[in-house]
LUMGU-568816 format. One record per atom (N, C-alpha, C): residue in one letter; x, y, z. Coordinates in pm, whole numbers, padded with zeros to 5 digits, always signed. Example, Ala and Ser with C-alpha at 12.3 -4.5 7.8 and 13.67 -1.06 7.14 Angstrom:
# residues 2
A+01319-00569+00780/A+01230-00450+00780/A+01320-00330+00780/S+01285-00225+00708/S+01367-00106+00714/S+01290+00003+00787/
***
This chain:
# residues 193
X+02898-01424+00433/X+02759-01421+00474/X+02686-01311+00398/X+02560-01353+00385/X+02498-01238+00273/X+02419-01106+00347/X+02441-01016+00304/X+02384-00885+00388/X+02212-00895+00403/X+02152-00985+00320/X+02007-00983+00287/X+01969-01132+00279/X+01892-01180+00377/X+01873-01324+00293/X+01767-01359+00205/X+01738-01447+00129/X+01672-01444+00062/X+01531-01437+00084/X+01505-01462+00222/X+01337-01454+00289/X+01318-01315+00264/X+01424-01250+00297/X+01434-01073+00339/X+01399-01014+00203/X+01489-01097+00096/X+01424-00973-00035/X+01364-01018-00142/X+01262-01167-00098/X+01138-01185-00147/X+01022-01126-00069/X+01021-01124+00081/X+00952-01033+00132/X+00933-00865+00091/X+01044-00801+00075/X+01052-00661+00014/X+01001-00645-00108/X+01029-00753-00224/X+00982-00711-00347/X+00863-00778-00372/X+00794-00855-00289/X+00656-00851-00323/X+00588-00788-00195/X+00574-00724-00117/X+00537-00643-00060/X+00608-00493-00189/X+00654-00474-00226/X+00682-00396-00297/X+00566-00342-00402/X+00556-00473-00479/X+00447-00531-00531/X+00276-00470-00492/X+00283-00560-00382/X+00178-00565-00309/X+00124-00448-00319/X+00212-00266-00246/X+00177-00153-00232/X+00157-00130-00328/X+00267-00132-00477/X+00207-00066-00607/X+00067-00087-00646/X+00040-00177-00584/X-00083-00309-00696/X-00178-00209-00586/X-00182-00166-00458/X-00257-00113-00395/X-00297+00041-00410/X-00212+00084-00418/X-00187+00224-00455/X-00240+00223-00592/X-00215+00136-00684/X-00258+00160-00837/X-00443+00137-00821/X-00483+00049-00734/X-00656+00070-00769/X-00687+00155-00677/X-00620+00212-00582/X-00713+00373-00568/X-00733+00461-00654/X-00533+00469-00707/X-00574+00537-00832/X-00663+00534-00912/X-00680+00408-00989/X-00821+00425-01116/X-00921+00437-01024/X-00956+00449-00925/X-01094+00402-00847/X-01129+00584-00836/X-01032+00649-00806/X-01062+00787-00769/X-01043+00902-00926/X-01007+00809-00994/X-00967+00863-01177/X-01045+00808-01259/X-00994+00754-01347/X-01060+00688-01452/X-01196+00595-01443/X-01204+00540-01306/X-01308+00469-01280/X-01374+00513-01174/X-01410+00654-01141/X-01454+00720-01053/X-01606+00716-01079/X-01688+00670-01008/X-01857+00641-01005/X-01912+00758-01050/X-01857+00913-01014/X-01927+00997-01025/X-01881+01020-01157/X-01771+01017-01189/X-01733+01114-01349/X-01788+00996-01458/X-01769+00853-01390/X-01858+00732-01521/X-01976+00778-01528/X-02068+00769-01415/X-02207+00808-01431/X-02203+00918-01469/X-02160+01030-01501/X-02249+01152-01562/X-02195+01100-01774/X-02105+00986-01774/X-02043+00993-01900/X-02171+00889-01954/X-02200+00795-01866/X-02327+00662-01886/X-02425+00759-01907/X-02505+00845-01829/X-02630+00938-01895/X-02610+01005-02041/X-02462+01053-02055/X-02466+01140-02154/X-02492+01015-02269/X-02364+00928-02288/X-02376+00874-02387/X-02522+00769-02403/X-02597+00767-02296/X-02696+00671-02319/X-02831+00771-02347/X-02808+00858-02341/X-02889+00931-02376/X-02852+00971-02474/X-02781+01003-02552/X-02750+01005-02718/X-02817+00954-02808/X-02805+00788-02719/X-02872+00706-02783/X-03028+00659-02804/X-03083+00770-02716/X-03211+00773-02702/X-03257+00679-02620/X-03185+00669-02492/X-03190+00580-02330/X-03199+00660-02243/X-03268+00679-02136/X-03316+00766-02021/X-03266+00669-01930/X-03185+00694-01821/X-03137+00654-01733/X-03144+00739-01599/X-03173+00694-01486/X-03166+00789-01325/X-03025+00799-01332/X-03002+00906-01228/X-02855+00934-01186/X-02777+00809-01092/X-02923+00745-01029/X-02884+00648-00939/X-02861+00481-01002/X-02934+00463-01154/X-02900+00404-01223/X-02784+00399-01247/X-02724+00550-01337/X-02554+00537-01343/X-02449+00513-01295/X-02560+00566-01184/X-02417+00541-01012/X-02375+00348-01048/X-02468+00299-01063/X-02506+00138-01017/X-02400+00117-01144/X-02415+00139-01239/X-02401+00083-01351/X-02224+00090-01323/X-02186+00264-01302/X-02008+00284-01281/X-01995+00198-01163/X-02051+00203-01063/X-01997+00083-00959/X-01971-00049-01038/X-02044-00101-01112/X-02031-00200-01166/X-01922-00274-01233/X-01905-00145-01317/X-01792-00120-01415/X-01671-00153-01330/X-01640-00091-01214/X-01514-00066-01165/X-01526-00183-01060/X-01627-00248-01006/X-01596-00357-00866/X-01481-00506-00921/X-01451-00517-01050/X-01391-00627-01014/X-01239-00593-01007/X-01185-00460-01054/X-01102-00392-01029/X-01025-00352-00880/X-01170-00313-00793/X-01167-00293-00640/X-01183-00432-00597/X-01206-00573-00624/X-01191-00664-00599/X-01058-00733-00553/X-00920-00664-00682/X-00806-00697-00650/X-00779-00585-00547/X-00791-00481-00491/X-00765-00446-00394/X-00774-00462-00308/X-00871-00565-00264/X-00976-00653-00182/X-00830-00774-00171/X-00820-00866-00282/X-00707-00923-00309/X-00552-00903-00262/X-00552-00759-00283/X-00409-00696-00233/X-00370-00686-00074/X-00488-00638-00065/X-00528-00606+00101/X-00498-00734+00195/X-00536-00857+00159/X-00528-00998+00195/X-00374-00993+00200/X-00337-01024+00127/X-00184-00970+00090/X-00109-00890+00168/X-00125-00771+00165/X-00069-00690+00280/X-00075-00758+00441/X-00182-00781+00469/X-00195-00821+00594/X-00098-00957+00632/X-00067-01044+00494/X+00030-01140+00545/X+00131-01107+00522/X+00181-01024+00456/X+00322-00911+00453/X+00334-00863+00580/X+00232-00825+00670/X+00310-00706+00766/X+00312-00858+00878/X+00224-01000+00896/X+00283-01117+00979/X+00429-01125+00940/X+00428-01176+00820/X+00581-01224+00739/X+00715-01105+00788/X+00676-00982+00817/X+00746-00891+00805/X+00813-00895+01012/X+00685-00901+01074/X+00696-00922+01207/X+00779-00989+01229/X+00743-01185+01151/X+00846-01275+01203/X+00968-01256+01139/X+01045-01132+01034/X+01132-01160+00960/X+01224-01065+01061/X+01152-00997+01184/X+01216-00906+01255/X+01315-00991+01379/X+01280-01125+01383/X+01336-01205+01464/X+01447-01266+01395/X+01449-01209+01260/X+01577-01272+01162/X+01704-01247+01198/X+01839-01236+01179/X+01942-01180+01171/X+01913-01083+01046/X+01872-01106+00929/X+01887-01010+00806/X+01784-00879+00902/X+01634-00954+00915/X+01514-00884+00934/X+01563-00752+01102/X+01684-00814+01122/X+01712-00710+01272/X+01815-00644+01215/X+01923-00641+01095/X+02064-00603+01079/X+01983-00442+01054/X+01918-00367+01024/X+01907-00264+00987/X+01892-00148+01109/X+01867-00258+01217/X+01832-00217+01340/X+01926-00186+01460/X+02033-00301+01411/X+02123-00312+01518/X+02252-00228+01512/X+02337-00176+01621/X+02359-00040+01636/X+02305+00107+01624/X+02195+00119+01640/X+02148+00242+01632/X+02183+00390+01664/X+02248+00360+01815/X+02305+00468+01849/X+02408+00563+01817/X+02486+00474+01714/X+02613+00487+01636/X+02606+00503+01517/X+02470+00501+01496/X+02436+00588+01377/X+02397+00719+01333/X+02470+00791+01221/X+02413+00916+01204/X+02317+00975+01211/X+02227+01112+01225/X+02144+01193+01269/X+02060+01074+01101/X+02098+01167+01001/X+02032+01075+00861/X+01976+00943+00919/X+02063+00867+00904/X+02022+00689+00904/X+01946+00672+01017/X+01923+00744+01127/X+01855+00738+01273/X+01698+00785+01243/X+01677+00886+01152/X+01550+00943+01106/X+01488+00824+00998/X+01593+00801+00907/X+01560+00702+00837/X+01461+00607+00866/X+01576+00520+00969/X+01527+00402+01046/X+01433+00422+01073/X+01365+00538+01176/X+01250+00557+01259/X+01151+00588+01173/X+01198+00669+01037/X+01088+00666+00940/X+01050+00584+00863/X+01103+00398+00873/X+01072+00295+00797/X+00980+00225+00919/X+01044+00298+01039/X+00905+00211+01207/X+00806+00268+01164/X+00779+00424+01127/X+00668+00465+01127/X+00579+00407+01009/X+00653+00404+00900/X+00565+00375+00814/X+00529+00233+00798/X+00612+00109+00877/X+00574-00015+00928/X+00439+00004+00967/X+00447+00109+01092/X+00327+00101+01156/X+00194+00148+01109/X+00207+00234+01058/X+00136+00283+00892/X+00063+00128+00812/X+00161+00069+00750/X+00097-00047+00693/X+00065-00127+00740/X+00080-00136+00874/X+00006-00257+00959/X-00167-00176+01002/X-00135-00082+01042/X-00279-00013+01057/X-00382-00016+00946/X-00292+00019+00802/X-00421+00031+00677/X-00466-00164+00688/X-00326-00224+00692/X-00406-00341+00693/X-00502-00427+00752/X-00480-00409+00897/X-00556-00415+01008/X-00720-00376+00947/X-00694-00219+00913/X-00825-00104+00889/X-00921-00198+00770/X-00840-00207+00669/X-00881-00225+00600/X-00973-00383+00591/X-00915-00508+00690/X-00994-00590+00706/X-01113-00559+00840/X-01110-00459+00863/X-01160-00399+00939/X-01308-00394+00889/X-01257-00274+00790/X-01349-00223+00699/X-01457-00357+00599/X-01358-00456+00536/X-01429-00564+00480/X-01489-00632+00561/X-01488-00672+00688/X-01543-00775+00746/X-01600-00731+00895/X-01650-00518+00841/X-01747-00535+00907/X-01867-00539+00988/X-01932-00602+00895/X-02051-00694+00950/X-02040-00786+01066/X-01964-00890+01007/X-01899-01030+01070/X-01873-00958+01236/X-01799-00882+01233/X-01739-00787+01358/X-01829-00707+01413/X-01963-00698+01373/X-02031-00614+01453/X-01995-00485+01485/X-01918-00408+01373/X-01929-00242+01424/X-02064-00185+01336/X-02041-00054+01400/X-02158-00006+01334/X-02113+00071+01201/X-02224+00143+01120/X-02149+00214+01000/X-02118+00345+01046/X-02107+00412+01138/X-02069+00487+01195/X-01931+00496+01225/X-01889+00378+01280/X-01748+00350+01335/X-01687+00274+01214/X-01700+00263+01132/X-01696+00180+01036/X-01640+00342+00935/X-01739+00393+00905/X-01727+00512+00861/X-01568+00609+00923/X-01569+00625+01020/X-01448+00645+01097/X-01337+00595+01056/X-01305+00474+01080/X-01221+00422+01039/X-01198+00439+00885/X-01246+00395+00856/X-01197+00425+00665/X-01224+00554+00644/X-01208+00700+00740/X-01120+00794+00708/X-01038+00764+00754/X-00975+00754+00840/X-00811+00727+00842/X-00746+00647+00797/X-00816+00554+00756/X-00791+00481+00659/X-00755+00520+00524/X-00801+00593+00452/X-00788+00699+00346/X-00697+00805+00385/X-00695+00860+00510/X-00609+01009+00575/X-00495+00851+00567/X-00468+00792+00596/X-00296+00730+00579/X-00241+00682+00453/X-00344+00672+00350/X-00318+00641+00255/X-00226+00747+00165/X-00228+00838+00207/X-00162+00982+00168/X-00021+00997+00206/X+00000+00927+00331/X+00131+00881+00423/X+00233+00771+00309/X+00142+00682+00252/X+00200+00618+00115/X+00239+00658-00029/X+00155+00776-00045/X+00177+00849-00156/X+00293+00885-00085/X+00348+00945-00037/X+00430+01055+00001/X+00562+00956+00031/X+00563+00842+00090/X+00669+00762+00111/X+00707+00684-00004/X+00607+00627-00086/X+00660+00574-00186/X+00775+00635-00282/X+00742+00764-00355/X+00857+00792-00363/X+01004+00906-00335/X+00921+00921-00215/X+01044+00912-00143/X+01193+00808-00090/X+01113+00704-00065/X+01197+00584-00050/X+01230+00538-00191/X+01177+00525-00300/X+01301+00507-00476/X+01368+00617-00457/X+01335+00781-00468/X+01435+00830-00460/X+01559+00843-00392/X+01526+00842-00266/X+01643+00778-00123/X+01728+00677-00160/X+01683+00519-00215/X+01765+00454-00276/X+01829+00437-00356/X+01755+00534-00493/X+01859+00584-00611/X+02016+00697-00564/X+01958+00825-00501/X+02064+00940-00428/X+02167+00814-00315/X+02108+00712-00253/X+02216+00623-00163/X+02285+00577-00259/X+02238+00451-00347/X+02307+00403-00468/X+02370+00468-00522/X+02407+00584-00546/X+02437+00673-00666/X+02617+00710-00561/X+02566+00774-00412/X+02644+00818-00344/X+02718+00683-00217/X+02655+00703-00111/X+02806+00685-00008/X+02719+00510+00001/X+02581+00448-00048/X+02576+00317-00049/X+02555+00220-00152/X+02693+00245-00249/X+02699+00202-00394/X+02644+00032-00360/X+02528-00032-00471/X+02533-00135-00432/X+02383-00171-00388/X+02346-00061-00355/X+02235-00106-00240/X+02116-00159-00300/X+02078-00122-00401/X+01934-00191-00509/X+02007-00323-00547/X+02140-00354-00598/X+02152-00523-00640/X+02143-00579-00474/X+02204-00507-00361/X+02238-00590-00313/X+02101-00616-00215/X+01988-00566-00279/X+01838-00651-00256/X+01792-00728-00366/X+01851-00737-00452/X+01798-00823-00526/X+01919-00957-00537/X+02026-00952-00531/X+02138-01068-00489/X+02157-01139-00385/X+02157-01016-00220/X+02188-01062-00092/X+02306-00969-00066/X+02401-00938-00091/X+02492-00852-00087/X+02564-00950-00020/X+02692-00865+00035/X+02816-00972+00112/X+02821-00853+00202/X+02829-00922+00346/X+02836-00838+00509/X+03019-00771+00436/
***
């Protein structure tokens, strides 16, 4: 019988996916395609050229630049949210519960572990939640106030991902390496119980 079934580690590696692809357009969104550092680069160079532009022009113009970019995050986000359903019903699995079952008989390590893969479950169900939150709302009738709210913590958890992401490659490289030889093929194969 296989340690992973195959629902289990197509779910993992595109949710895998999913986070990089998410995590990567904050990145450019807050870097390279940041509204404020484009717009002061759109005045300079358009004014070189002997173009007068408002500040609020530039703003418009770097939003511009960067929305179809924040679009796939928009995209990703959709995504996530049917990752953390898919992930729910995969908890009723035998694979989706084996990580779970015996707990008590597990070491101080693997017990923190565990509880630190609940937390950060609960983590990605919240940004996802938040985040259609945040897109849709109008439709929902909050105000921009509460709206505002939310997508800080929305952003304050996003930091919870920086910090887990790699932590968890490194965790699986130091396991792989040491006492759980195996453990990266045997998400991408199924492993043998």
């Amino acid at each position: 019988m296989q340690k992973w079934s195959l629902n289990f580690r197509l779910w993992h590696w595109i949710h895998a996916a999913v986070i990089l692809g998410l995590l990567g357009t904050v990145f450019l969104r807050k870097t390279f395609l940041s509204w404020r550092i484009n717009s002061e680069i759109i005045i300079q160079k358009l004014g070189e050229q002997g173009v007068d532009v408002t500040a609020e022009e530039a703003k418009m113009l770097a939003k511009a630049i960067r929305a179809p970019m924040w679009d796939w995050h928009i995209i990703l986000g959709y995504g996530l949210a049917a990752l953390v359903v898919w992930r729910i019903a995969l908890f009723f699995t035998q694979s989706g519960k084996r990580s779970y079952q015996n707990f008590s008989k597990e070491s101080l390590h693997k017990k923190a572990v565990k509880l630190g893969y609940i937390a950060i479950y609960g983590v990605i169900a919240f940004m996802a939640v938040s985040g259609l939150v945040i897109h849709f709302h109008d439709l929902l009738g909050f105000t921009k106030d509460t709206v505002h709210n939310i997508k800080e913590v929305h952003e304050l958890l996003y930091n919870a991902l920086l910090i887990f992401v790699p932590l968890h490659i490194a965790g699986v490289i130091i396991a792989d390496a040491t006492e759980e030889k195996g453990i990266v093929s045997d998400m991408i194969n199924g492993g043998k119980i």
